[in-house]
MIPA-363426 format. One record per residue (C-alpha): residue number from 0; residue in three letters; x, y negated, z negated. Coordinates in nm, 3 decimals. Example, Ala and Ser with C-alpha at 12.3 -4.5 7.8 and 13.67 -1.06 7.14 Angstrom:
@nr=0	rest=Ala	u=1.230	v=0.450	w=-0.780
@nr=1	rest=Ser	u=1.367	v=0.106	w=-0.714
% end
This chain:
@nr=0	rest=Unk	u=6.253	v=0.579	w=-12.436
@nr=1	rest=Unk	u=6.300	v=0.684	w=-12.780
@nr=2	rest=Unk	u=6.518	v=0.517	w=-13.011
@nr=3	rest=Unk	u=6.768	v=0.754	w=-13.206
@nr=4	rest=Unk	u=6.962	v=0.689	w=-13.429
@nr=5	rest=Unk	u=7.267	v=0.943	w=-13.465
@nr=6	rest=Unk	u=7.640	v=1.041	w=-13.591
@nr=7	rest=Unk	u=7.744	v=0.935	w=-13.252
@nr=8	rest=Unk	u=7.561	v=0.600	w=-13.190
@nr=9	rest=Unk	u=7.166	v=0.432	w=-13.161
@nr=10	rest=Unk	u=6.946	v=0.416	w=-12.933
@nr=11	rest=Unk	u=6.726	v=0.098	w=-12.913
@nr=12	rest=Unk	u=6.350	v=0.118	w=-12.909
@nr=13	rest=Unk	u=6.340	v=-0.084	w=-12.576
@nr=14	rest=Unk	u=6.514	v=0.128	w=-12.320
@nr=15	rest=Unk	u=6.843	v=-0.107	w=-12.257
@nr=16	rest=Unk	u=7.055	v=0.178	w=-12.222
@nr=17	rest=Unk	u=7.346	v=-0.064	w=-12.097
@nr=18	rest=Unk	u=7.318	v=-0.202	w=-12.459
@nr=19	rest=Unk	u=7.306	v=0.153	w=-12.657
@nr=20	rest=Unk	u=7.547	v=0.188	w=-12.958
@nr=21	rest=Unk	u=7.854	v=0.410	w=-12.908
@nr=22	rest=Unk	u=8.050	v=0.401	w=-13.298
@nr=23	rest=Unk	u=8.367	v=0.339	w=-13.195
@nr=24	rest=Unk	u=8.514	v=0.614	w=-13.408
@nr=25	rest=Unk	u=8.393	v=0.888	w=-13.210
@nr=26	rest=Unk	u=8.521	v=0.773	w=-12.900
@nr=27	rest=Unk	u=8.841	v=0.963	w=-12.762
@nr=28	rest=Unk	u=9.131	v=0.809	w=-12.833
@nr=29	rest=Unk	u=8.966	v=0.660	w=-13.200
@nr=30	rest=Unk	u=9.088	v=0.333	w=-13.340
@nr=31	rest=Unk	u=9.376	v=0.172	w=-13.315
@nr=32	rest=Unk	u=9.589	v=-0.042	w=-13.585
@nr=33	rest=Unk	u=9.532	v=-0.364	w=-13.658
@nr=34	rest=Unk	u=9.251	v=-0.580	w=-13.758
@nr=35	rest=Unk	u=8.992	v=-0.789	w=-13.531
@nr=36	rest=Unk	u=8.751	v=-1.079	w=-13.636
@nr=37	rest=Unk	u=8.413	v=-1.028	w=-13.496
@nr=38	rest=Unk	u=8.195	v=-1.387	w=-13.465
@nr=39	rest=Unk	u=7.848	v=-1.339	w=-13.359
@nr=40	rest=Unk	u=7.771	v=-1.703	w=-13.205
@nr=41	rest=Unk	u=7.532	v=-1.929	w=-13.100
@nr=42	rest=Unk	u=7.591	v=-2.311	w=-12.990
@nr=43	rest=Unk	u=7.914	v=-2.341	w=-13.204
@nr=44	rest=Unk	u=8.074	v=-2.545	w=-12.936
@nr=45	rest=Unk	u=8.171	v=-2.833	w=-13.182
@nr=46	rest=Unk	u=8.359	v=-2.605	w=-13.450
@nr=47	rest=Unk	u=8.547	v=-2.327	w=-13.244
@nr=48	rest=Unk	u=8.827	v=-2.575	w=-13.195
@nr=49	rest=Unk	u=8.925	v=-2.549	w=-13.510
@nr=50	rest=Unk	u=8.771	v=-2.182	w=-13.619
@nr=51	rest=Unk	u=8.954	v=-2.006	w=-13.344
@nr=52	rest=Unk	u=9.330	v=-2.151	w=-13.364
@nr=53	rest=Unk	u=9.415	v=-2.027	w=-13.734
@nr=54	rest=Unk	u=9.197	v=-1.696	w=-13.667
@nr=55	rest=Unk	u=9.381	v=-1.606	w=-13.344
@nr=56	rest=Unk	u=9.698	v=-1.670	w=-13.574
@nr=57	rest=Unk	u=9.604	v=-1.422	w=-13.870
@nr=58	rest=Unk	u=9.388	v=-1.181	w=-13.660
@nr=59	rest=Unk	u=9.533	v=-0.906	w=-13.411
@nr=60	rest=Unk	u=9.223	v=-0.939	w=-13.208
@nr=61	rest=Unk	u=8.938	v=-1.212	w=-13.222
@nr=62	rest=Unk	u=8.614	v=-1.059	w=-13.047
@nr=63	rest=Unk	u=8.337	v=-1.386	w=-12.965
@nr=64	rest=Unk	u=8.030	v=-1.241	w=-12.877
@nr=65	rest=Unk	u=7.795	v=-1.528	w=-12.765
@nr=66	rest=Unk	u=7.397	v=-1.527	w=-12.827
@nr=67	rest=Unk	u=7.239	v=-1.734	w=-12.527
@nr=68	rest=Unk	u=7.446	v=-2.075	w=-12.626
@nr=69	rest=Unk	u=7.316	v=-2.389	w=-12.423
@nr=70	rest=Unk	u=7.588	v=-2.585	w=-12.513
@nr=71	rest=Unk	u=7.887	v=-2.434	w=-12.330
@nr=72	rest=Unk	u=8.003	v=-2.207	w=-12.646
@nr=73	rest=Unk	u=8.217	v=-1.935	w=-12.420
@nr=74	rest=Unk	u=8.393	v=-2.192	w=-12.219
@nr=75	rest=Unk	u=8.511	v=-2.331	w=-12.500
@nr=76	rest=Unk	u=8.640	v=-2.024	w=-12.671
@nr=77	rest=Unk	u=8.807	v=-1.968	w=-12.378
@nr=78	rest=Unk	u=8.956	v=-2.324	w=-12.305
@nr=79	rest=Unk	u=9.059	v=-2.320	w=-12.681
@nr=80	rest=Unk	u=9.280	v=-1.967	w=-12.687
@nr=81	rest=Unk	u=9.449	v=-2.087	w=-12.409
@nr=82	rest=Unk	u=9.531	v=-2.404	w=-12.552
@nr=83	rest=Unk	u=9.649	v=-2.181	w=-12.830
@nr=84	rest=Unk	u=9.839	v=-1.948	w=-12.607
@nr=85	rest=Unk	u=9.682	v=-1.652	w=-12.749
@nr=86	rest=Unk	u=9.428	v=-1.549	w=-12.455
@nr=87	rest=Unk	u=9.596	v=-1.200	w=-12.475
@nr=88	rest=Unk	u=9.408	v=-1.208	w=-12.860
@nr=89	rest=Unk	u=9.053	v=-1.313	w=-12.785
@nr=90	rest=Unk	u=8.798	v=-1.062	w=-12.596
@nr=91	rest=Unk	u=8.489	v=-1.263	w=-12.500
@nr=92	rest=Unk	u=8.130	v=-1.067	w=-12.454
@nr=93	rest=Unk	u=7.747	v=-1.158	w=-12.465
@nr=94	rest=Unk	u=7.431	v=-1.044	w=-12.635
@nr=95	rest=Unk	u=7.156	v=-1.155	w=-12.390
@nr=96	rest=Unk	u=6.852	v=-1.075	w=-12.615
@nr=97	rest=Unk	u=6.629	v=-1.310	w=-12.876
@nr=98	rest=Unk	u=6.761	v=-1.225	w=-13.251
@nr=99	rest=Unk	u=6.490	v=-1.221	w=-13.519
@nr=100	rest=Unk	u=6.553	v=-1.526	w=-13.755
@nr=101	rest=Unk	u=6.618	v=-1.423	w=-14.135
@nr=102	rest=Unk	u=6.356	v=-1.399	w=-14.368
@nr=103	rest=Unk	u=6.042	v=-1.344	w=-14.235
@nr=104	rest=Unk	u=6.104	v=-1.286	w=-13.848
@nr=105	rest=Unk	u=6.402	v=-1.013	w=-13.955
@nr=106	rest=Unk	u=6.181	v=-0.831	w=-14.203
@nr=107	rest=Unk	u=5.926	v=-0.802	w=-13.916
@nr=108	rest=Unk	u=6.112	v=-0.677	w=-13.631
@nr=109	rest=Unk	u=6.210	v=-0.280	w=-13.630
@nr=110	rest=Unk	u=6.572	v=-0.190	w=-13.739
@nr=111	rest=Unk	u=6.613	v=-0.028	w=-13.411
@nr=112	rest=Unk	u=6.501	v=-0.332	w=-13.165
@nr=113	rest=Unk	u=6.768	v=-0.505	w=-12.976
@nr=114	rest=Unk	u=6.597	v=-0.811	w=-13.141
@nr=115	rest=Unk	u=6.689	v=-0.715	w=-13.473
@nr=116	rest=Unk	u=6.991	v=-0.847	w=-13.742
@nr=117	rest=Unk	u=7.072	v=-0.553	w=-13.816
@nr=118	rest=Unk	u=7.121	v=-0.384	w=-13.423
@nr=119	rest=Unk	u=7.270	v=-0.687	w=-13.323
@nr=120	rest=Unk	u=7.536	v=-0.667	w=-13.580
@nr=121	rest=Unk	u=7.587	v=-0.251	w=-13.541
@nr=122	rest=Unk	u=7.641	v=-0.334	w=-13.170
@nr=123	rest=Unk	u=7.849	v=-0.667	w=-13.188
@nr=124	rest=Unk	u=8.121	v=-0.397	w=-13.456
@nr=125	rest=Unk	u=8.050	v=-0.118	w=-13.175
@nr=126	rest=Unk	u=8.275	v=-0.348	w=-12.990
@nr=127	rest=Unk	u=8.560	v=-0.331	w=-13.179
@nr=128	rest=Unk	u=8.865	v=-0.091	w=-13.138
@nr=129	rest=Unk	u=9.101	v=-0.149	w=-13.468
@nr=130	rest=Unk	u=9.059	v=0.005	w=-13.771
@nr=131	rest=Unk	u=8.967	v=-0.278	w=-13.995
@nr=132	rest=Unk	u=8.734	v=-0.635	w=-13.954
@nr=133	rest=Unk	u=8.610	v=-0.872	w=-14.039
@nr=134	rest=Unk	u=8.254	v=-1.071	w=-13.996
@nr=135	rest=Unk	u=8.303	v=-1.434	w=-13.911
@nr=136	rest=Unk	u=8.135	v=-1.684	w=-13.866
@nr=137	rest=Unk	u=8.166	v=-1.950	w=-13.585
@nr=138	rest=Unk	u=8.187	v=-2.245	w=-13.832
@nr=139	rest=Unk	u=8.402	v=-2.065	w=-14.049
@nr=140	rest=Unk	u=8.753	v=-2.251	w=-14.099
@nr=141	rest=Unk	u=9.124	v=-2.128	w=-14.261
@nr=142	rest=Unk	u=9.318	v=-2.354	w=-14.451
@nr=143	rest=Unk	u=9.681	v=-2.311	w=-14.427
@nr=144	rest=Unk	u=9.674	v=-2.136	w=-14.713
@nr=145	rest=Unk	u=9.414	v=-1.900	w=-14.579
@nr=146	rest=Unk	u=9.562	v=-1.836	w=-14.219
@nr=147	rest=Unk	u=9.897	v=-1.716	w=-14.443
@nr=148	rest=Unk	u=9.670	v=-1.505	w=-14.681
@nr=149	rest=Unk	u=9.453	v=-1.347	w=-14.451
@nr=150	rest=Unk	u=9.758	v=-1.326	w=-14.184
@nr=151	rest=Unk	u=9.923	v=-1.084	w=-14.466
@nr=152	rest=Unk	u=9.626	v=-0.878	w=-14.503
@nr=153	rest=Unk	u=9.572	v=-0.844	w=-14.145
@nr=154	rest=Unk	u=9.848	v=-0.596	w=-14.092
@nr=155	rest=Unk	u=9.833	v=-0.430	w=-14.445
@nr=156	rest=Unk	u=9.428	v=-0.295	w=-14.420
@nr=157	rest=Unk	u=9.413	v=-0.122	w=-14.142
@nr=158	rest=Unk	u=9.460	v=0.221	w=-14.331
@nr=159	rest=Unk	u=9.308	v=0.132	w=-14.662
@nr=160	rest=Unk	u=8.925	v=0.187	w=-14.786
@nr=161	rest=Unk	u=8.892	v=-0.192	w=-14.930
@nr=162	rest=Unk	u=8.675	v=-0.472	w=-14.905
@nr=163	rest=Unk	u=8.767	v=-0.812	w=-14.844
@nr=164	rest=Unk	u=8.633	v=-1.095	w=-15.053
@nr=165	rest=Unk	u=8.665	v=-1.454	w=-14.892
@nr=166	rest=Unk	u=8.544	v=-1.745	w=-15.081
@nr=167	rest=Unk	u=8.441	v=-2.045	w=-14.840
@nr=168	rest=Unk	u=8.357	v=-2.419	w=-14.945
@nr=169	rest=Unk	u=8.091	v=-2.619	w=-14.761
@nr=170	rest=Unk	u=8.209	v=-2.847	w=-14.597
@nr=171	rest=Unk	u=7.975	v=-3.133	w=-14.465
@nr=172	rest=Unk	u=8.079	v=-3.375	w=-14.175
@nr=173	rest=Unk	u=7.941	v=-3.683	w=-14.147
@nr=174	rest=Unk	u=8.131	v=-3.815	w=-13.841
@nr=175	rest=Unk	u=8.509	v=-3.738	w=-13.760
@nr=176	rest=Unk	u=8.663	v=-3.866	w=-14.037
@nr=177	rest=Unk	u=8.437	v=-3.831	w=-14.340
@nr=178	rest=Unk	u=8.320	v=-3.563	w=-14.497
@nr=179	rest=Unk	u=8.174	v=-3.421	w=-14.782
@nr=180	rest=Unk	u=8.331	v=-3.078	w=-15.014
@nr=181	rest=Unk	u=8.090	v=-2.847	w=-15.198
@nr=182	rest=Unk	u=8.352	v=-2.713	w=-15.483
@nr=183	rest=Unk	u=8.051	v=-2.639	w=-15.721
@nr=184	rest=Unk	u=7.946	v=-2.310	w=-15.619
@nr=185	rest=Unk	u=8.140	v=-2.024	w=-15.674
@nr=186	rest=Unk	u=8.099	v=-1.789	w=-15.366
@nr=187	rest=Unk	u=8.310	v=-1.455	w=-15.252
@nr=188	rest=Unk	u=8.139	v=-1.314	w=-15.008
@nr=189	rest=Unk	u=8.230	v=-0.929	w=-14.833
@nr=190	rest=Unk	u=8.389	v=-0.991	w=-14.560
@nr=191	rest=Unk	u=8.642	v=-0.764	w=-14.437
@nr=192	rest=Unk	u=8.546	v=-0.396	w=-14.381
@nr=193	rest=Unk	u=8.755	v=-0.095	w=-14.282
@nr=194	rest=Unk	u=8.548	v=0.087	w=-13.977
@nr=195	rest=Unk	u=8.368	v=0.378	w=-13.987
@nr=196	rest=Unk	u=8.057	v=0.598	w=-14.063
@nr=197	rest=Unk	u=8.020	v=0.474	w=-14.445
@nr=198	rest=Unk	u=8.063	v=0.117	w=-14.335
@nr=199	rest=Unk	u=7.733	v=0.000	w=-14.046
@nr=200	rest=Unk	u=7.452	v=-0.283	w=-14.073
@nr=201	rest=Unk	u=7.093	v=-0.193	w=-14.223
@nr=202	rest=Unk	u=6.817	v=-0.354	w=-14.237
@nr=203	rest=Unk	u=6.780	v=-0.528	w=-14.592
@nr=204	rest=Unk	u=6.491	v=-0.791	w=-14.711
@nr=205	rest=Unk	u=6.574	v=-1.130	w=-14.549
@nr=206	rest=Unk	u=6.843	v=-1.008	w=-14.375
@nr=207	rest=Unk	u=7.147	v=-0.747	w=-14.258
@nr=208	rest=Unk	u=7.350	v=-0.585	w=-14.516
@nr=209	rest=Unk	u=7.688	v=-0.358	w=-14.394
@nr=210	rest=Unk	u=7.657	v=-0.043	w=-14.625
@nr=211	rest=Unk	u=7.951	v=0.033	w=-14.904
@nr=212	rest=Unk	u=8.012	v=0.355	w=-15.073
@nr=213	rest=Unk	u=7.966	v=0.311	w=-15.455
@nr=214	rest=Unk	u=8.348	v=0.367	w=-15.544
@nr=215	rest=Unk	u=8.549	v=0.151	w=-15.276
@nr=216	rest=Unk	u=8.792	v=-0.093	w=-15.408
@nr=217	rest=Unk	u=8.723	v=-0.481	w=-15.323
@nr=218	rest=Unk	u=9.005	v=-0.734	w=-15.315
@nr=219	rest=Unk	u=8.896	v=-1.090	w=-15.414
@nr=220	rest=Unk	u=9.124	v=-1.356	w=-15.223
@nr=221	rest=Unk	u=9.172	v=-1.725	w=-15.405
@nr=222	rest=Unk	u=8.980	v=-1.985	w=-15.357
@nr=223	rest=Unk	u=9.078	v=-2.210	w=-15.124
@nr=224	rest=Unk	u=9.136	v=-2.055	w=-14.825
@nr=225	rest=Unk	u=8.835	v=-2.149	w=-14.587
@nr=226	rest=Unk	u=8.557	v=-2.372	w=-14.534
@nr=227	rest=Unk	u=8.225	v=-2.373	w=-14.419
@nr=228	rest=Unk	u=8.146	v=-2.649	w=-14.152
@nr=229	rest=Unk	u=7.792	v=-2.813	w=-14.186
@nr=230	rest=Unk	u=7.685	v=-3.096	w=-14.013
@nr=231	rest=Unk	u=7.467	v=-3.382	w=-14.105
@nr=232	rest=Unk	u=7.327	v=-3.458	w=-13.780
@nr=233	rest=Unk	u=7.291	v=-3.107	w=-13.684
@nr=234	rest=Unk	u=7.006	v=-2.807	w=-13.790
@nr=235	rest=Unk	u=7.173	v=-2.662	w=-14.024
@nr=236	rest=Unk	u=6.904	v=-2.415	w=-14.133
@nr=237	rest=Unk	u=6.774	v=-2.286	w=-13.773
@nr=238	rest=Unk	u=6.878	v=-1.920	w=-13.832
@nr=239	rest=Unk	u=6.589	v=-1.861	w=-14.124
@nr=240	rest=Unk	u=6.230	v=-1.844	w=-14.024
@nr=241	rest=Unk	u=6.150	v=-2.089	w=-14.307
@nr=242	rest=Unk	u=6.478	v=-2.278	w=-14.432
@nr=243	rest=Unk	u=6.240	v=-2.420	w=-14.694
@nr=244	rest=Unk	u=6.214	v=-2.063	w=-14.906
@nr=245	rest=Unk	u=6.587	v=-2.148	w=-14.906
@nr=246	rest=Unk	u=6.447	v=-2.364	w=-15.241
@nr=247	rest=Unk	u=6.262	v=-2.092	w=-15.395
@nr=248	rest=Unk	u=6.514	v=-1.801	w=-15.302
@nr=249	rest=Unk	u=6.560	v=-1.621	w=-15.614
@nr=250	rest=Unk	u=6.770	v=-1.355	w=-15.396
@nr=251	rest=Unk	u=7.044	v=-1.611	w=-15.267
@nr=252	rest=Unk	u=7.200	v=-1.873	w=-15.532
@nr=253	rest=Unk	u=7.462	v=-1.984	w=-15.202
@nr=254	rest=Unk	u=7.164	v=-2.090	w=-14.988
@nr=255	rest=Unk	u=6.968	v=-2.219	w=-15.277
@nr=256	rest=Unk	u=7.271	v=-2.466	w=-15.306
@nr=257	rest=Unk	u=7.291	v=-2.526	w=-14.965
@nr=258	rest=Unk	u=6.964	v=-2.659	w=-14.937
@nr=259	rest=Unk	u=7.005	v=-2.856	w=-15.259
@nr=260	rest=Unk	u=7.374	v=-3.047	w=-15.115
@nr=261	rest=Unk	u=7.219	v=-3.078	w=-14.787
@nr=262	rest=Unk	u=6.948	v=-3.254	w=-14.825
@nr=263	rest=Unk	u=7.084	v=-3.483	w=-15.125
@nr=264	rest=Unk	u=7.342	v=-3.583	w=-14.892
@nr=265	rest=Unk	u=7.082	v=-3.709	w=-14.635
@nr=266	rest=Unk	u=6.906	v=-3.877	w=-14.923
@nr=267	rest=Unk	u=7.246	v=-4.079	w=-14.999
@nr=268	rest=Unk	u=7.333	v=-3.875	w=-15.305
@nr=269	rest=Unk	u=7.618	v=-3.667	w=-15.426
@nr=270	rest=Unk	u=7.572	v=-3.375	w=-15.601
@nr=271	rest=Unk	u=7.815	v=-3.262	w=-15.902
@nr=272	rest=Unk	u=8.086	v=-3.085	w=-15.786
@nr=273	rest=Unk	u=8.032	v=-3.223	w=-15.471
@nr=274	rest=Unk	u=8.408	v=-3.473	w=-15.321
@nr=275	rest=Unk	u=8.337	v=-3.732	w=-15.100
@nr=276	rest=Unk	u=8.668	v=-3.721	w=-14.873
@nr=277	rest=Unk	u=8.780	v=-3.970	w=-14.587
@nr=278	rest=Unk	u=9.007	v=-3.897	w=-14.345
@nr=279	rest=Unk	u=9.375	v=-4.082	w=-14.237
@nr=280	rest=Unk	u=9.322	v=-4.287	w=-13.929
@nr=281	rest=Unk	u=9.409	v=-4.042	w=-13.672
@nr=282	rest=Unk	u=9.303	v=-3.747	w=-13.801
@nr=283	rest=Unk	u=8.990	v=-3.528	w=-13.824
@nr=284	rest=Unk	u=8.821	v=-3.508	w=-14.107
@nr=285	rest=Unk	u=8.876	v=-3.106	w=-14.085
@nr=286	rest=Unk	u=9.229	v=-3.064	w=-14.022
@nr=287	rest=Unk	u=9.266	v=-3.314	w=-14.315
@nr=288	rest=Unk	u=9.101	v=-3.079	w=-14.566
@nr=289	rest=Unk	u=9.231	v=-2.747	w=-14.435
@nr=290	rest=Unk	u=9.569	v=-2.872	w=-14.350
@nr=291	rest=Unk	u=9.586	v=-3.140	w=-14.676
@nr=292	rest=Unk	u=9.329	v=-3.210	w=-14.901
@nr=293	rest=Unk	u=9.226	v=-2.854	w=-14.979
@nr=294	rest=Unk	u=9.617	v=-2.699	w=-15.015
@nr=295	rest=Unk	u=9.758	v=-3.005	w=-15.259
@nr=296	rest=Unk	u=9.434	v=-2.986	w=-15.467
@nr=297	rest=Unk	u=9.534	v=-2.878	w=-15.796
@nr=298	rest=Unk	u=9.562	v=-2.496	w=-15.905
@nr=299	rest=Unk	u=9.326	v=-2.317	w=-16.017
@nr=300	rest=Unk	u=9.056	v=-2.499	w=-15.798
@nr=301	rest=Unk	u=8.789	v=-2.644	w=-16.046
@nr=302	rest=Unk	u=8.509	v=-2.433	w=-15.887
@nr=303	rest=Unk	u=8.145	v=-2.435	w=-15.975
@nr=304	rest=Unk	u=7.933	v=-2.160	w=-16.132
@nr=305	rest=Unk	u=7.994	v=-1.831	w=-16.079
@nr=306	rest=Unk	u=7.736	v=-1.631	w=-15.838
@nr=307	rest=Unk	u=7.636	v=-1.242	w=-15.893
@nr=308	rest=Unk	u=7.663	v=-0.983	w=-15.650
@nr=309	rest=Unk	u=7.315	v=-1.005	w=-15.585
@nr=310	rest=Unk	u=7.308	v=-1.387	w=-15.496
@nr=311	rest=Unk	u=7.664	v=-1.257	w=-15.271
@nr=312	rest=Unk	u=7.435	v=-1.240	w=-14.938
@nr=313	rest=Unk	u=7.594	v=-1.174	w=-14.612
@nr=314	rest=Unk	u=7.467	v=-1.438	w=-14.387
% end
């Protein structure tokens, strides 16, 4: 089979017709109103407890789509919207194919491969049936403030030609109840999108980029509002081909600082702009800076250096 790639959809190079892209727009009926979050996952088992509760809040529709997780990811999107009571807002699929790691293993693998960033992400949107979203990330938390903010937007974008911007915070655990806050990066990423023709996933150096037209409007939310979990113990850098380039990266300022806070905090050291934060007994270490720590911290956050939209990458 040929892949195409047309105003209706794309084909993929391999022949999985069940997996073809249909743009959702050109289906009868269209979109409907509303907005959904779209989290492409793998493994995330230990953070959708707390990504999914706020989200299914704020969000008219939260779409999982799982990528081969070993460590019981769907059940526990499943087990956690129903602990939530909002079951009725979560649509749970699967992507069964290998995705090319950035860097190196993306730039390598044809746009129009099943195996590619930039497919996987056309067909993960494909799936969605509101006019506006917004890419997630499984490890991706709202504060209070955030769920509020984002809540508010939810139900105001659906009509609009605007572009999200959500700052996010690293936010490294080291156990339950101790953790450590990256505040020394400034970082809005684009993350809310309305859907539509001028608004898919291309192929771009090291990884996918969703295409903009030159003269939309983008709305930068406070900071504040959400944190990135990263965990000590964990592989934090398995998604690149080679997590070291994340030193080098002249490209990406956010993963360049990654890297840096990571691995100083395995070495035992504490980078500027980087709060060491305990816990209460009794309470998680990330309900404590989402529901506490983060929304009595005083305002305007002291926030690090400011990145440019070139360093503003989308993974």
């Amino acid at each position: 089979m040929t892949a195409h790639s047309g105003p209706t959809g794309i084909t993929n190079l391999e022949g999985h017709a069940e997996f073809d892209i249909t743009w959702p727009w050109t289906r009868p009926g269209g979109l409907r109103a509303g907005s959904t979050a779209v989290l492409r996952v793998k493994d995330e088992a230990p953070s959708l407890p707390f990504v999914l509760p706020p989200l299914l809040r704020a969000m008219d529709h939260v779409l999982v789509v799982d990528n081969g997780s070993t460590d019981g990811t769907p059940d526990v999107a499943r087990e956690t919207a129903a602990k939530a009571g909002r079951t009725d807002k979560l649509t749970l699929t699967s992507y069964p194919f290998e995705v090319a790691r950035a860097g190196a293993e993306h730039l390598a693998q044809h746009e129009l491969s099943v195996h590619s960033l930039s497919y996987f992400y056309n067909w993960c949107f494909s799936q969605v049936e509101t006019r506006y979203s917004w890419k997630w990330d499984g490890d991706m938390v709202l504060t209070t403030e955030g769920e509020t903010s984002i809540g508010d937007l939810a139900w105001q974008v659906g009509d609009v030609q605007s572009i999200i911007r959500v700052p996010r915070h690293g936010l490294y655990l080291d156990g339950d109840r101790h953790g450590y806050l990256d505040l020394g990066l400034r970082n809005a990423e684009e993350w809310g999108y309305p859907m539509g023709p001028d608004f898919v996933f291309t192929k771009a150096f090291e990884w996918e980029v969703r295409t903009t037209p030159e003269h939309v409007r983008s709305i930068g939310l406070p900071h504040g509002l959400c944190v990135e979990l990263k965990y000590l113990d964990g592989d934090e850098f398995a998604h690149w081909t080679d997590p070291a380039s994340f030193a080098t990266s002249f490209r990406n300022k956010r993963k360049r600082r990654e890297w840096a806070v990571f691995n100083a905090l395995k070495e035992g050291t504490v980078l500027p702009g980087v709060h060491e934060i305990h816990a209460p007994d009794g309470v998680h270490i990330v309900d404590h800076v989402t529901h506490d720590w983060l929304p009595r911290a005083p305002r305007p956050l002291d926030v690090g250096s400011i990145v440019t939209s070139d360093d503003a990458a989308p993974r």
